[in-house]
C-alpha positions, 0 to 999 in steps of 0.5 A, spaced: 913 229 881 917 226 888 911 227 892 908 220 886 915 217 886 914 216 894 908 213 894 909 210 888 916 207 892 912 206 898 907 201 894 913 197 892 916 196 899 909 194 902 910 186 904 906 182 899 902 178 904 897 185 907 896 185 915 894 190 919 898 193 925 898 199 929 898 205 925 905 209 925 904 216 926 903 220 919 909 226 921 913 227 915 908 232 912 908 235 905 915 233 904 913 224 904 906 223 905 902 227 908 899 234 906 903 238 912 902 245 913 897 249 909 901 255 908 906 253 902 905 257 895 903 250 893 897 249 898 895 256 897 895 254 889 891 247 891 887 249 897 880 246 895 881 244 888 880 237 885 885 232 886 882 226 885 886 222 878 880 220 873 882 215 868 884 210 872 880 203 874 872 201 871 867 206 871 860 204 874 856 210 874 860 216 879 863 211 883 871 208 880 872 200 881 879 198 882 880 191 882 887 188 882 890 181 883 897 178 885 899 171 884 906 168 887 909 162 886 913 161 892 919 157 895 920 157 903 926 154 906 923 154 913 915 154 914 915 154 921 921 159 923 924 153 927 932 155 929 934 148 927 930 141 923 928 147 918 922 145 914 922 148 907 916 147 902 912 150 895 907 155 896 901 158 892 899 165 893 894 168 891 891 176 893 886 180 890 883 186 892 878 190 890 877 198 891 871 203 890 872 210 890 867 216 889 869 222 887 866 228 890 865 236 889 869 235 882 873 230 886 875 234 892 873 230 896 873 222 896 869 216 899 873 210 898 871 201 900 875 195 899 875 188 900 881 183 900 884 177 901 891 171 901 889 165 900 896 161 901 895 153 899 902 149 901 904 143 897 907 138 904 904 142 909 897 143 908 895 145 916 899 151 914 893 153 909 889 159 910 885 165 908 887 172 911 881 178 909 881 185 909 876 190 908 877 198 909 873 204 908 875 211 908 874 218 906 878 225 904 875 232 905 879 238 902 876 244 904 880 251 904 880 252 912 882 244 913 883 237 910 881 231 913 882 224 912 880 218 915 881 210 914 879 204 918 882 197 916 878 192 919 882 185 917 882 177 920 889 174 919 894 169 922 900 173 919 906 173 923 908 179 921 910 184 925 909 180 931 913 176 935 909 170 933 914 164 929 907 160 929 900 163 926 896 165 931 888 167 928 886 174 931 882 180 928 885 187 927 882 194 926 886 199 925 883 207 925 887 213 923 885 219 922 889 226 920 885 233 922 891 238 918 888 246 920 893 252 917 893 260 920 898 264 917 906 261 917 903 256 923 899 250 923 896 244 927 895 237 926 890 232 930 892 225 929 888 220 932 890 212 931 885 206 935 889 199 934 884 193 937 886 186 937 883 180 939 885 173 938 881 166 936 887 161 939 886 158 946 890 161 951 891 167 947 886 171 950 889 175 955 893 179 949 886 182 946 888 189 948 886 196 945 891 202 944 888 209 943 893 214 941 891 223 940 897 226 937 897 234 936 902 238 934 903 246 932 908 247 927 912 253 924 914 254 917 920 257 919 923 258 912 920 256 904 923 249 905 924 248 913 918 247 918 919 247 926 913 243 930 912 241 937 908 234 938 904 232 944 902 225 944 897 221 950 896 214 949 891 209 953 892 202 953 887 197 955 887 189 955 880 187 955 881 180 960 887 183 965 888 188 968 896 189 971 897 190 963 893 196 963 896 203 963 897 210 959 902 213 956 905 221 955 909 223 950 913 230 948 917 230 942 920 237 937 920 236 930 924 239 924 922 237 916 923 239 909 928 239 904 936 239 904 937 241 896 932 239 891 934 232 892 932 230 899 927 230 904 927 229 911 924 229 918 927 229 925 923 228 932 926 226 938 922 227 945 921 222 951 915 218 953 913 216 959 909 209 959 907 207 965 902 201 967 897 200 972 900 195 977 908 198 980 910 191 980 910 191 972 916 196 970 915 202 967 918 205 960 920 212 961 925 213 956 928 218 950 923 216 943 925 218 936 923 217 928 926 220 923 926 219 915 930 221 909 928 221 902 934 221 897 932 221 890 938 222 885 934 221 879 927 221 876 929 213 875 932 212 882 930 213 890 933 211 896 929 211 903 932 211 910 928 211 916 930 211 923 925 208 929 926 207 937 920 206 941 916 201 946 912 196 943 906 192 946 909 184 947 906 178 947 913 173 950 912 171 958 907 176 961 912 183 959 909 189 957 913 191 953 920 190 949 924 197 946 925 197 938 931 200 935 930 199 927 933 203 921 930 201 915 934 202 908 930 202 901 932 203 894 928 202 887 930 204 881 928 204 874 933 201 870 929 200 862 923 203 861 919 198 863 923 195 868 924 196 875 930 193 881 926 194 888 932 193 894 930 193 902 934 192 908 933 193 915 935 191 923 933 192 929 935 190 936 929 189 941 930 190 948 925 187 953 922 189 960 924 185 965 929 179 967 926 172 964 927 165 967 926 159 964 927 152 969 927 148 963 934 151 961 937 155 968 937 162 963 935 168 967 937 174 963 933 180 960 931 178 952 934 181 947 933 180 940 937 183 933 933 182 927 935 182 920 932 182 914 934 183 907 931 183 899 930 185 892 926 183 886 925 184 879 918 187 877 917 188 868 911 192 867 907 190 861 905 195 856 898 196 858 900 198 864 895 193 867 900 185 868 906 186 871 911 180 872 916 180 878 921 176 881 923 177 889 928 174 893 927 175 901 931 173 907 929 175 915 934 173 921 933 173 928 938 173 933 936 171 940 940 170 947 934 166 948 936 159 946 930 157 941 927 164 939 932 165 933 931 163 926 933 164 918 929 164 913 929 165 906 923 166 900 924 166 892 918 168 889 916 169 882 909 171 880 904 176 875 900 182 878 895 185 875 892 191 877 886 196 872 
């Protein structure tokens, strides 16, 4: 039962806007998201069997489709993320995605495909306009020996989250993520492979196409019924398709410890260094401690907290530097508060530490970039009846805080709107 109350408050938390990004490790195991090891009770009881949930979406023969639809209304206070004349406006949202799956050996195993899309139309400032899409495939195996799962987003957006963009840039993204999971005994592995590419449409933007290759592998241990101990290696190559002086690799070494403290919290813990070193001398180097941590709390059926804890390097697009470090702690609650309706809360901060000194002729600064971003929001969602329609109501609000002048903003959004997924 926690395993489906995470998911089901991991779904909640997404943006409402989809966009690719660079895959985050899948480390947390049996206790959040992944499988973990294959040695529990659980597993020996599950290994191989179906998992697929029938009953769900509109059956076509073997295969399960499963559309659904979101609509927003949304005010926006600042359109352009400017620091100062802020421009607000209306917007209309409309996603929409539709995802086929076909059950495999009595729904062991699974083969899945999507199309999506966000059409954002804006009242005042229609060059704002835009279509983003997305398609994915993916397919599970559930064998006794091993289990594999497999994902490649390939998606066209000019969003600008999670980047350092404050304009929208178009660019293609394609995401592949794949997990190997192997158990012998009380010990296990994990093969974890993630390829981020991405390639810009915009003039000017070409030097930042670049693709990251990451292999992870871990050995892990279940020290007790409810504590694993690991040990991961991770090597990632990083390639820019139009420069060569931002080209590099990087090694990483980290220990884990995940499982349960109590029946009521989850966790994981991974702190190493990583060495990150580019091509070129002149460029500076990332050669640090790294860490990634979570911690699920649920004290109730109806209630979940979810913190999350991230420092690493970060691929950068601002002034020819390489990299910028991210610190971010993450915090997210949902609660059912009636039968059918529920409170979603979330809040975040992250200081961003850039590679090297900046200097700006126009205003004298010559200093290193540092950035604090702030972002914080809640929301109402009333389920229908049917389980298919439900109405929500979300308030948003980011904050960015530089020591560059004209890189700050704020920004609020207040949305209502109707979702529909069969």
């Amino acid at each position: 039962m926690k395993k489906n109350w995470f998911f089901f408050v991991w779904f909640l938390f997404l943006p409402l806007v989809s966009y690719a990004y660079v895959p985050e490790p899948k480390s947390a195991g049996k206790y959040f998201s992944g499988k973990g090891t294959k040695a529990s009770e659980q597993y020996e009881a599950t290994a191989g069997m179906p998992t697929y949930d029938y009953g769900k979406g509109i059956q076509w023969g073997s295969v399960h489709i499963k559309p659904s639809f979101d609509y927003r209304l949304r005010w926006d206070d600042n359109v352009f993320f400017e620091e100062s004349n802020e421009k607000n406006d209306i917007v209309n949202s409309f996603a929409g995605e539709t995802l086929a799956e076909l059950p495999l050996g009595g729904g062991q195993h699974l083969l899945s495909g999507a199309y999506g899309f966000n059409r954002e139309l804006f009242n005042r400032f229609d060059s704002q306009n835009h279509t983003d899409q997305h398609g994915k495939i993916g397919i599970k195996l559930n064998y006794v020996p091993f289990t594999l799962d497999m994902e490649d987003v390939l998606e066209r957006t000019v969003s600008r989250a999670n980047t350092e963009f404050t304009s929208r840039i178009q660019r293609d993204e394609n995401a592949f993520h794949s997990l190997l999971e192997i158990p012998f005994a009380s010990f296990f592995l994990e093969n974890e492979i993630t390829d981020f590419n991405v390639g810009y449409k915009t003039a000017g933007n070409d030097p930042f196409n670049h693709n990251l290759f990451t292999f992870y592998q871990r050995i892990g241990h279940d020290w007790t019924p409810s504590t694993q101990i690991l040990a991961e290696y991770a090597y990632t190559y990083i390639h820019y398709n139009n420069v060569s002086n931002r080209n590099g690799d990087a090694n990483q070494f980290m220990l884990g410890l995940r499982g349960n403290f109590t029946e009521l919290i989850a966790y994981q813990i991974w702190g190493g260094a990583q060495y990150r070193i580019y091509d070129e001398d002149a460029q500076p180097d990332f050669n640090g401690f790294v860490v990634r941590a979570a911690a699920q709390y649920q004290p109730s059926e109806i209630s979940t907290w979810t913190l999350r804890l991230d420092r690493s390097p970060q691929e950068s697009t601002f002034d020819n530097q390489n990299f910028y470090t991210r610190n971010q702690v993450t915090l997210n609650w949902q609660r059912q508060i009636y039968e059918r309706i529920f409170w979603n809360s979330h809040g975040s901060v992250s200081y961003h530490e850039y590679s090297r000194i900046t200097k700006r002729a126009s205003t004298g600064e010559e200093t290193t970039r540092r950035d604090t971003l702030w972002e914080a929001g809640t929301g109402l969602e009333y389920k229908m009846p049917n389980d298919i329609i439900s109405f929500v109501v979300d308030w948003n609000y980011v904050n960015r805080d530089s020591n560059l002048s004209g890189l700050g903003y704020e920004s609020n959004e207040i949305s209502a709107g109707v979702r529909a997924s069969f």
